[in-house]
Every structure is written in structure tokens, then in C-alpha cells.
N, C-alpha and C positions, 0 to 999 in steps of 0.2 A: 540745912545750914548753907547760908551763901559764902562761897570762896573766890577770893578777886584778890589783882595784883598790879604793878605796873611791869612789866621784863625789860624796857629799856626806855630813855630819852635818845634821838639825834637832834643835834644841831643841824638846821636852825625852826624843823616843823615839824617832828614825828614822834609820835609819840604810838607805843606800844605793850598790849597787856592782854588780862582775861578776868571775864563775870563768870562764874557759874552756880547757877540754880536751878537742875535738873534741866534745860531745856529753855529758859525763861530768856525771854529777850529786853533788854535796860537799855534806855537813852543815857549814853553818855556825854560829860559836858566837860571841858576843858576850861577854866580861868586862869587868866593870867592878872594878876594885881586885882581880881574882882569882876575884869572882865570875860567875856567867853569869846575863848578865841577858836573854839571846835568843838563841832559836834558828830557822833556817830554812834555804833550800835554794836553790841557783842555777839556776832553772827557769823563770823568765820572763821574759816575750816584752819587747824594747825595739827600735822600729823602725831604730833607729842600728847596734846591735850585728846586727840583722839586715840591714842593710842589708850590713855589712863581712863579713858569710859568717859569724859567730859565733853565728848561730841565738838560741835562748832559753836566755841565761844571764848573765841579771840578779837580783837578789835586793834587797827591801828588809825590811829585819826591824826591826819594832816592839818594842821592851824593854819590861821586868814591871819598871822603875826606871828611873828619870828620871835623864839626864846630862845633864852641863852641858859651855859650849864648852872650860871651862879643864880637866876630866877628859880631852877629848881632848890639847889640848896640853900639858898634864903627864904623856902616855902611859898615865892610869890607865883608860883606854875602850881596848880592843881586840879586832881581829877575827880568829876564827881558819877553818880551814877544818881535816876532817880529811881525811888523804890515804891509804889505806889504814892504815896503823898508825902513820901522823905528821900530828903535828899542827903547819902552816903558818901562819904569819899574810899576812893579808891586806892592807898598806899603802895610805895615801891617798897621790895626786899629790900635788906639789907646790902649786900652783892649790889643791886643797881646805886643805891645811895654811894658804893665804895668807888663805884667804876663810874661818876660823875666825879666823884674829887680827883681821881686819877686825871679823866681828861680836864678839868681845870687845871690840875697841874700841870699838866702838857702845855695847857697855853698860856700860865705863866712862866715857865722857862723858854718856851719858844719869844714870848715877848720880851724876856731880863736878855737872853742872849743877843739882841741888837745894844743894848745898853753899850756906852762905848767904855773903855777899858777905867780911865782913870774915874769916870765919877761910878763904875761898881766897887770900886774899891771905898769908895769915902760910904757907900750904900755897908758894904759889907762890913767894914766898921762900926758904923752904928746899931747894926743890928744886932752885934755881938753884945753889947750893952744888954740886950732886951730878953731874949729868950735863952734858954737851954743850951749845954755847951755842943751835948750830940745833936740836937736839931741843927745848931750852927753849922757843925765842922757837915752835916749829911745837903746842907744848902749849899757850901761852897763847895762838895763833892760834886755836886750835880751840877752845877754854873761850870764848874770847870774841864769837868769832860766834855759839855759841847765846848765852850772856847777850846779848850785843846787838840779836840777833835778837826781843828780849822787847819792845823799845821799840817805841812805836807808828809806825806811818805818818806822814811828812810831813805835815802841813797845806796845805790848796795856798793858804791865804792869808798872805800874804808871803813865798813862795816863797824870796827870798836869805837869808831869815836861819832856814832850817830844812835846807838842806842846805849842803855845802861843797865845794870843788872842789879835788882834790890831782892828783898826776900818779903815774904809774906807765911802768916801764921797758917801751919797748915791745919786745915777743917772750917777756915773761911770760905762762908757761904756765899753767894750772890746774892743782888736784891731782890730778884725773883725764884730764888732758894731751889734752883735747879742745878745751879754746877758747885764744886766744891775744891777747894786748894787742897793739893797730894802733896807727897813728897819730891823732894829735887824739883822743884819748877813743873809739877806735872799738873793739869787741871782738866776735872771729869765732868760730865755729864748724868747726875745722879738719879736724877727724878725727872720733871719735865710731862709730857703727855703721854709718853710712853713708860714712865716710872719705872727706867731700865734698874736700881738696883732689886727693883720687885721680881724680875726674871731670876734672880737666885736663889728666888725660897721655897721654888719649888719643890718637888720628889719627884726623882729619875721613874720611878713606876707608878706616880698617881693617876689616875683617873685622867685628869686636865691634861697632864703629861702625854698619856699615851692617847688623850685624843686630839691633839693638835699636831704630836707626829704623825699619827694616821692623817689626819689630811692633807698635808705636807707630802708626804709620800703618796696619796692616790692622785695629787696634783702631780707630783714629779711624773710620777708615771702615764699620766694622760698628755702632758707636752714630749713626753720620750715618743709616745705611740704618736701623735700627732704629726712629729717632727721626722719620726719613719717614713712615715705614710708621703711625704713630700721629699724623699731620700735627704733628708738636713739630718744633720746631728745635733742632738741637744746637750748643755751643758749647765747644770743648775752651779753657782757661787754663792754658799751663804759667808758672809766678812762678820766676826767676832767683834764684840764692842768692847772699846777700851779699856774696858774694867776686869774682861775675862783673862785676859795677857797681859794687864799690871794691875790687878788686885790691891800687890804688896806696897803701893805705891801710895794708894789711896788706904787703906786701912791697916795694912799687915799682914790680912789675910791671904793664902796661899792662891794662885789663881790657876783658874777652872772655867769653863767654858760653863753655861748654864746647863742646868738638867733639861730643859726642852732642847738645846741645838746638842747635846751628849746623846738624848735617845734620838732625833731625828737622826742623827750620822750612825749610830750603832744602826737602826733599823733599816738603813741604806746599806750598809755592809750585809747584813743578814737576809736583804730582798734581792741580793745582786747587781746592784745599782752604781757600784764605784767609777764604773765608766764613765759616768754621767755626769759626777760630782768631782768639786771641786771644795776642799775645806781651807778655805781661810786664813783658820787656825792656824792649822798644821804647815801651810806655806810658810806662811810668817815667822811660824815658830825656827823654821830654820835659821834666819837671821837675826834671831833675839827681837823681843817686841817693843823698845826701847829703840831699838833701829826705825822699826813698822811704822808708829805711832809718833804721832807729833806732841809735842810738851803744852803746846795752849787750844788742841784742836781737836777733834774726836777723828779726826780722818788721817789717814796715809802720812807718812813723809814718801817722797819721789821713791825711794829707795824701798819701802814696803810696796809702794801700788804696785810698781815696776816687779818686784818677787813674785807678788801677785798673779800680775799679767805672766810672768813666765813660765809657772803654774797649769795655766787654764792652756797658756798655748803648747803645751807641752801634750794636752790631751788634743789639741789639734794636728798640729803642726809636730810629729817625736823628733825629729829630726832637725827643732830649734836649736840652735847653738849660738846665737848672735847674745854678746856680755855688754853689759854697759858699769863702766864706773864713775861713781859719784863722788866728786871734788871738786864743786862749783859750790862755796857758800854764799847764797843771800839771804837778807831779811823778810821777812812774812808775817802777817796778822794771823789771829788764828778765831774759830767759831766760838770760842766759850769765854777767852780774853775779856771782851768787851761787856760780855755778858756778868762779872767780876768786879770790873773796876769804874766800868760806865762810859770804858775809852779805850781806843787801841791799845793794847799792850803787843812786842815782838820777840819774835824767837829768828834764830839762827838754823837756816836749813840748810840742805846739800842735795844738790842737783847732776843731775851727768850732762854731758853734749847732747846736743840735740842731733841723732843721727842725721846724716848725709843727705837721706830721702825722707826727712819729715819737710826739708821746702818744697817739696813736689805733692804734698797734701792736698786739696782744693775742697771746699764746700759746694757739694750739690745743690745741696736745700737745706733752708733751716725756720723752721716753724716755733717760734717761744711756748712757753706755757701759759695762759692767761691770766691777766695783772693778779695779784696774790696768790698766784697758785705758784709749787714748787716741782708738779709732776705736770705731764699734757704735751711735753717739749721733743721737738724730731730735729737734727742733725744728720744730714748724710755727706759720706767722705769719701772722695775719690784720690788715688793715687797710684798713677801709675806704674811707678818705680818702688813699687812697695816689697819685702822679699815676700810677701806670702801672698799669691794669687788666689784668692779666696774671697767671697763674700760674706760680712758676720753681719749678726743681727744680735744688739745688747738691750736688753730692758733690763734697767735698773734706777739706781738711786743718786745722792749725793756721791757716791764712791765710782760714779763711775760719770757724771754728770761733767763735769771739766775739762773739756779740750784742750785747753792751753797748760794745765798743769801737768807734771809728771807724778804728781800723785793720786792721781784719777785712772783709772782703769780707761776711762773715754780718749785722751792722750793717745796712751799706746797702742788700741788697738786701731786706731784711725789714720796710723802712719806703719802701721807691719801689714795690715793688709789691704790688698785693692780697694774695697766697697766694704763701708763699714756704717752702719746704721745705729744712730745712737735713739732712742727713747728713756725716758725719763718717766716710767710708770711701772706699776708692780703685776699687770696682770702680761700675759704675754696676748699680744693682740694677729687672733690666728689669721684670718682674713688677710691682714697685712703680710702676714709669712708666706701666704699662699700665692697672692700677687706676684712676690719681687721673688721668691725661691731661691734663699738663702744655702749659702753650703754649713753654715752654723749657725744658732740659735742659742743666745746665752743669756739666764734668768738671773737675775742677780739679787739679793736682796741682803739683809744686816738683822743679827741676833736681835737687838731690840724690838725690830716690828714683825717676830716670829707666832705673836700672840696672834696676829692677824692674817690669815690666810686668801691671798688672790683668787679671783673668779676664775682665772685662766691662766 
């Protein structure tokens, strides 16, 4: 039985998909309004399709004419196959059919958002005449987050009279049904790629449990030995996700740390390994998690990172004593805001001074990650007047990725100590430790992406 599909349209020539019939090779033909604007053949290789036993019988074929997404969903773009003396077409999933109207939608509000102010009004008026009252109020939702979105940034001088405080119903969802409204102004991060509330349903002793602490622990202990072996000291940081230290916030439920980061941390106590580790958790818990944790953002306020960092440097540095207090309020956006409401929304943070010898900071080097990438990025810091003459080397994540903020773990340690190496990826990359020969090496990583374990 032949199985064929289209997997995606681009704008404005490409088109891609798969034929399979044990091995059979099909001339495919592309029309657009009855014309052929391409042709090609289901002959190559896609590691997916190979993986499922369907060998090489992929196709992506380039057009001699440019289409557009609305040619596809008008059905004037189609794909054919021939089949000995019949000619078959070739249909998109459902899934591609959605994520064509998505990007039409995209470039109709990219296009209504020049519209100028007073004739979208006499537009949106009319409209209300015609359609649905939710479809209405969810069109000028969206017209109005980008228009809003145009307005500048808060001023952080006079704070109350530049932003305003409303409520919202809590267990409102997002439009992409990832984050969800808590209680007191708190908003999570519930689902998304990594389906953090799914890390709680686990069993402290299942099978899956104790073998993802096992590899978590045979890693920890091969960057410990590694890290020996070039007299560095290693220091693993796993940071708790929002939901573990206010549970009560979002549901009622009592909060708990997941049963994957509960048995990795027992099984570190039990392999002798506290030296090594740093929990989180247990930092933060010192200062109530409500301090730790930002009300529109899944990461640090200044005042958690900072406990944080004093934490880790306390397994450096015992002999830390340096206080910082936080009584600078400004405004801030935060990561899940937006994701909400379709528009910045602000919260009120607190910040300390910026020590003394954080202007004598200086960047070495600094290498980005590549365009849509979020991990691949180097930073290195120099300062000479830093109290801790030391060299650290951090791989880690968003929690530690922010130099400018005080609630990033990258902050602090880039102005406490001389030479401070920031990376923005989850394996620890030994060659490079080898190179520079660090006095510490710190792994950092977050509850949520515990399911997944680094190569190094």
C-alpha cells in the first residue's frame, strides 16, 4: 500500500514531503492553477523516514514560480505523483494545513499593524457587525498587543504612576496553552517542550526514576574525576523550577521538589558527593521562595540569583562574607507575561548596588550563539579588582546566561572573580577546561531538563 504526504510548504518555492512504496521511485509534479511549476523525484535520504524502515523516499522540489500560503489554501498549489498511467495527488496532514493558516495569520497582522490608528477603528467597527463576539474581542486582542507593544518601556522613576495593577482569573491559560495564571500575580510555566508539570508524576523508586538518577550521578562523577585529574574543582548546580517552591500558588498543592531531582540529591548524599553539589532548592529555601522567584517569569528575582551565587561560593570561596542588600525597586517584563496576554505586562523588582568593583569588569571575548539558537554562546570576564582571585568556568543555561542582570547567576560570578568563563550549553566541554585550566568548573543545569542527560 503506497503512503505519501506533503511535511511542509515555504514561502515562496519549497515545497516538501514523502512517496513510499517499498523502494519505488515516482515522478513528482507540482501545479500551481493547472500549471507545473516543479518537478522532482522521491529519492532522498531522511533520517526519520529511515529510521521507520521507509529507506530514501523524501522529496523536496524547488518551483520555476513563486507561491504563496493562500495558493495553498485555496487548493490552487498541488502535488501530483505519477503512478504508472495514473496520476495521484499527494495531500498535506492536517498539522501542515494548521501551520499554513498560522502563517497567513502572521502576515495578516503583520500587514493590519501598519493600518494607521483612526481608519482601524472605523475597520473594527464594522466588523463587529459581522462576525462572533469571541472571534471579535480575540481580533482586537491581537491588533492590540502589537500596537501596544510599540509604546515604550516604563520609566523606573516613579514607578506607580507608570504602570497599573489589574487582576486576572486564576487557571488562565495562554494561547499557546503553556503558561497558566496562579495565585497573587504568580504565572508558570506548565507544559511547553519540556511538559514540566509531567516531572511530578513520577515515583521516587520507578525504574525511569532510578535510571536517570543513575546517569546523572555516573556523569557527575566523571566531570568530578575529570576535573581532579587537572587539579580544578567541580561543582554541579541543579536550580528547582518554579512550580517546586510554589506549588501552592498555582494549584494548592503542597510543594516538593520532583521525585527525579529528590532521588538525584538523596543518591548524592548516599555516594558521598555533597562537596560537589549545590541544591538549589535548599539555597533558596532559606529565603522563602516567593523572595527567589519572580511573579511573571520562571527565573530568579536579583535577591534569589544572588542567595544562589552565595551558596555555590561558599563551596569555593568558605571564607565569603561580602552582604549585599536589596532596596533598589524597578520595573521589569518577565518570560511568560507576554506569552499570556500577547503584550508586555510588568512587575516590580528589587535590586542591591552594584558593588564597587563590578566597573572594573571588562569582556575578553564574546562569541553569540547562532541565529535561533539559545545554547553555543562564550563570554569571558576579566576583572581585576575582583575579591576572589580565581578562575571559574560556568556551563549553563538561562539562569545563569545574563550578565547584566542580578538575577542570573552570570552577573555575580563575572564581578567576584578575576576570570570568569561563561558558556551557555549543557555538556561541559572538556578540551576547553583543559586548554584554559580553571581553578573551578561549574555545571549548571534546571529541574525541568533533568529527563535529559549531557554527553559530558
Amino acid at each position: 500500500m503506497i503512503k505519501s504526504t506533503i511535511d511542509w510548504f515555504l514561502e515562496p518555492n519549497l515545497i516538501s514531503g514523502w512517496i513510499y512504496d517499498y523502494g519505488k521511485i515516482f515522478e513528482i509534479i507540482v501545479k500551481k492553477n493547472g500549471r507545473i511549476i516543479g518537478i522532482g523525484e522521491n529519492n532522498s535520504y531522511r533520517n526519520d523516514l529511515e529510521s521507520s524502515g521507509f529507506g530514501s523516499c523524501a522529496f523536496t522540489i524547488e518551483t520555476t514560480e513563486n507561491f504563496s500560503y493562500y495558493d495553498v489554501m485555496s487548493e490552487n498549489l498541488k502535488v501530483f505523483y505519477k503512478y504508472d498511467d495514473e496520476i495521484r495527488e499527494v495531500f498535506p496532514r492536517t498539522e501542515v494545513i494548521n501551520s499554513v493558516k498560522f502563517k497567513i495569520f502572521s502576515c495578516l497582522l503583520n500587514d493590519i499593524k501598519d493600518i494607521k490608528k483612526e481608519d482601524l477603528e472605523i475597520y473594527l467597527y464594522n466588523e463587529r457587525k459581522s462576525i462572533k463576539e469571541d472571534l471579535y474581542y480575540a481580533q482586537v486582542a491581537a491588533i492590540s498587543s502589537i500596537n501596544n507593544n510599540k509604546l515604550p518601556m516604563p520609566i523606573n522613576e516613579n514607578i506607580y504612576d507608570n504602570i497599573s495593577k489589574f487582576y486576572a482569573k486564576v487557571g488562565t491559560t495562554s494561547p499557546d496553552l503553556q503558561c497558566e495564571v496562579g495565585r497573587d500575580g504568580n504565572l508558570f510555566l506548565t507544559k511547553g517542550s519540556n511538559n514540566v508539570l509531567e516531572i511530578y508524576k513520577s515515583t521516587f523508586n520507578s525504574d525511569q526514576v532510578k535510571s536517570i538518577s543513575g546517569k546523572w550521578l555516573s556523569l557527575i562523577k566523571r566531570r568530578i574525576d575529570f576535573c581532579n585529574e587537572i587539579n580544578s574543582k567541580f561543582i554541579e548546580v541543579i536550580i528547582p523550577d518554579k512550580l517546586s517552591g510554589m506549588r501552592e500558588y498555582y494549584d494548592g498543592v503542597g510543594s516538593s521538589i520532583s521525585p527525579i531531582l529528590s532521588k538525584i540529591e538523596n543518591d548524592i548524599i548516599l555516594n558521598n558527593l555533597s562537596d560537589y553539589y549545590v541544591s538549589g532548592f535548599s539555597a533558596i529555601e532559606e529565603i522563602g521562595f516567593q523572595k527567589a522567584f519572580r511573579k511573571i517569569d520562571t527565573h530568579f528575582s536579583p535577591e534569589g540569583g544572588y542567595t544562589l551565587f552565595k551558596k555555590i561560593c561558599k563551596k569555593i570561596c568558605p571564607s565569603y562574607n561580602i552582604s549585599s542588600i536589596f532596596n533598589i525597586d524597578y520595573i521589569s517584563t518577565g518570560d511568560i507575561g507576554k506569552r499570556l496576554f500577547g503584550q508586555d505586562i510588568y512587575e516590580i523588582c528589587t535590586k542591591a548596588s552594584d558593588p564597587s568593583f563590578c566597573k572594573d569588569r571588562e569582556i575578553l571575548e564574546q562569541i553569540w550563539p547562532k541565529p535561533g539558537k539559545f545554547t553555543g554562546g562564550r563570554t569571558v570576564f576579566k576583572n581585576n579588582n575582583a575579591p576572589f582571585a580565581k578562575k571559574v568556568v560556568g556551563f549553563g543555561n538561562s539562569f545563569m546566561n545574563d550578565f547584566q542582570s542580578q538575577a542570573s547567576l552570570g552577573y555575580w560570578f563575572s564581578i567576584f572573580f578575576q576570570e570568569f568563563h561563561l558558556i551557555t550549553q549543557a555538556d561541559v566541554d572538556l578540551d576547553y577546561i583543559k586548554k584554559i585550566s580553571p581553578d573551578v568548573v561549574i555545571g549548571q543545569t534546571v529541574e525541568r531538563f533533568l529527563n535529559f542527560t549531557p554527553n559530558s
